[in-house]
C-alpha positions as CSV (number, residue, x, y, z in Angstrom):
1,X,112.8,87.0,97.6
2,X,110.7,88.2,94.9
3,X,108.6,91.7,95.4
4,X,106.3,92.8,92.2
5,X,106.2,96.7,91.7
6,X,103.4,97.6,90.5
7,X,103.2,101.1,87.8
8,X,101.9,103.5,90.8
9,X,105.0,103.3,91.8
10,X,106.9,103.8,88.7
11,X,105.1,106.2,87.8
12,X,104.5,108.6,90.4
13,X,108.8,108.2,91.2
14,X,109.7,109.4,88.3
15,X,107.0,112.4,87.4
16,X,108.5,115.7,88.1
17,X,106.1,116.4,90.6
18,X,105.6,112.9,91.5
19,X,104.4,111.3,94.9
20,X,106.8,112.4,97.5
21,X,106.8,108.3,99.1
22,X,107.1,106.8,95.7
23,X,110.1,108.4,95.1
24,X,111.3,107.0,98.3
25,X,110.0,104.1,97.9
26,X,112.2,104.2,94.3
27,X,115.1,105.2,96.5
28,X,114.8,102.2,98.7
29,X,114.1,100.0,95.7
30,X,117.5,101.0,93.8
31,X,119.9,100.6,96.8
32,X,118.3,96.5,96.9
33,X,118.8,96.4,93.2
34,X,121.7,94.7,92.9
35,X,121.3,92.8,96.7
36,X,121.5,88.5,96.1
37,X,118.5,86.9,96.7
38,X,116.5,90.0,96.0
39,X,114.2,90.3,92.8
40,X,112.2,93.2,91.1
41,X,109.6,91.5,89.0
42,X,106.7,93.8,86.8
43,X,104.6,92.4,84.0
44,X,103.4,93.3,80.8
45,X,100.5,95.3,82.4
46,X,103.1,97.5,84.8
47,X,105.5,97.7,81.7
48,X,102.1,98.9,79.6
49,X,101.1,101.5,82.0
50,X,104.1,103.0,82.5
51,X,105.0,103.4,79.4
52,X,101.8,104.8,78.7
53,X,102.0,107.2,81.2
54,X,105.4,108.5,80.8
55,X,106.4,108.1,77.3
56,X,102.9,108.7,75.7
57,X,100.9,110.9,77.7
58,X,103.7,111.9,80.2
59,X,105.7,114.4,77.3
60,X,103.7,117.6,79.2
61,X,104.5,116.7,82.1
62,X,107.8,114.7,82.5
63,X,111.6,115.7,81.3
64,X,112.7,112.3,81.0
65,X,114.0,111.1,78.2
66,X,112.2,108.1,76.5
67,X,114.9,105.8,76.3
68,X,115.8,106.0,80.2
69,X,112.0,104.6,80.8
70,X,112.6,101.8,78.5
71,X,116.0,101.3,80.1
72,X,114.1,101.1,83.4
73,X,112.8,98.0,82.5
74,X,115.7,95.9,81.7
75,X,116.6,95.8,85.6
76,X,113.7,94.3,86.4
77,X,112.4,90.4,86.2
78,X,110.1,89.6,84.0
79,X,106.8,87.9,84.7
80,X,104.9,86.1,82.4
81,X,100.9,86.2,82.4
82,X,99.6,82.4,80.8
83,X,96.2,81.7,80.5
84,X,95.7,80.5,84.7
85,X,96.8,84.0,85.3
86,X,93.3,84.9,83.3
87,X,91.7,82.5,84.9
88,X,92.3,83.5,88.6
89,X,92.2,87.5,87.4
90,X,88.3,86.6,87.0
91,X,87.9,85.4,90.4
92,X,89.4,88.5,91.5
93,X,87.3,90.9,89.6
94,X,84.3,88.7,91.2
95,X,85.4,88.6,94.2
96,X,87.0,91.7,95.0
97,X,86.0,94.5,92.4
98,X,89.0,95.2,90.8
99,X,89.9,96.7,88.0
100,X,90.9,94.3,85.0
101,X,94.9,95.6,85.1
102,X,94.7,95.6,89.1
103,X,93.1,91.8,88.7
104,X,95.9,90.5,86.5
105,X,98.7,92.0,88.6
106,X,97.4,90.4,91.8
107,X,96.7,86.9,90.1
108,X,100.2,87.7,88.5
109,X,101.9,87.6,92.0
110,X,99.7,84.5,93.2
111,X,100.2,82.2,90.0
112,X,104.3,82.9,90.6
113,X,104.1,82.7,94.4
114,X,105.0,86.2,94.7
115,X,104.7,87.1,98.8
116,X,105.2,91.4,98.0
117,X,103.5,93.7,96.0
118,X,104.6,97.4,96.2
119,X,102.0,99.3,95.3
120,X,100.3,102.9,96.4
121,X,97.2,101.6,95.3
122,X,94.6,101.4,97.4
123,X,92.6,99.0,96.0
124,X,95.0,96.2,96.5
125,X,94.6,96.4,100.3
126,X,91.6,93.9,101.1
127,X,92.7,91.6,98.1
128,X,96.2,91.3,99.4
129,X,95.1,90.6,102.5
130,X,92.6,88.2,101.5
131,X,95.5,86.4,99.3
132,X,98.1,86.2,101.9
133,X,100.5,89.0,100.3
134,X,101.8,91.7,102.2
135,X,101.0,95.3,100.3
136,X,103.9,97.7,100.4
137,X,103.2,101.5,100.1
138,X,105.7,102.9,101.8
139,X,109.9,103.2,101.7
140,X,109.5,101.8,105.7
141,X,107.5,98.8,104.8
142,X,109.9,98.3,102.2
143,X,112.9,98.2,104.1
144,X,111.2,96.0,107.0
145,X,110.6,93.3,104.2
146,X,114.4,93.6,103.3
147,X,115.8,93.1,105.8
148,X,113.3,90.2,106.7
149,X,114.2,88.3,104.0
150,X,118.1,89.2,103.5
């Protein structure tokens, strides 16, 4: 079972005064972590974004230390975004308004039959739909998918 987490999440779980669900949802996320058959995946656009935001921009704001982001990503799979990726991103920013970085992480989850993206993103809510992939943006949703597919 492979879920995609998408850098709301990351971000918002680890901001001092972050998003009181995200951190949850980060919560629920760790407990799985280490679960057979269960796979964390980001890309370079999450990887970019949060890094970004917590490393860069984040020093007013967050205490973490900038190695433990970094670490962060080592326990997740890595996804790759070739050239189809690109290619289906620009139907999606046709065909549902997204944002470039919002584009590439859905088309990421389509071109690498990914069913879950956890997200608190909004915007991803008629395009998941529309793409057969379930949107997680919430701790219970995560769970419920879990335990579906454990």
């Amino acid at each position: 079972m492979k879920l995609f987490v998408d850098s709301s999440v990351i971000i918002e779980a680890l901001k001092q005064e972050g998003n009181g669900e995200a951190k949850k949802i980060w919560e629920t996320l760790l407990a799985y972590l280490l679960k057979p058959k269960i796979e964390f995946c980001v890309n370079a656009i999450v990887y970019s974004e949060s890094v970004y935001k917590l490393v860069i921009k984040g020093k007013k704001e967050s205490s973490l230390v900038d190695d433990y982001v970094f670490r962060i990503f080592k326990v997740f799979s890595w996804m790759d975004i070739p050239y189809k990726v690109k290619e289906i991103a620009e139907g999606y920013l046709k065909q549902y308004s997204l944002a470039t970085n919002d584009a590439l992480i859905l088309a990421t989850c389509k071109f690498h039959g990914v069913k879950y993206l956890i997200s608190l993103d909004e915007d991803f809510a008629t395009p998941c739909r529309g793409e057969g992939i379930f949107l997680i943006n919430s701790a219970e949703k995560l769970r419920e998918a879990l335990n579906r597919g454990t």
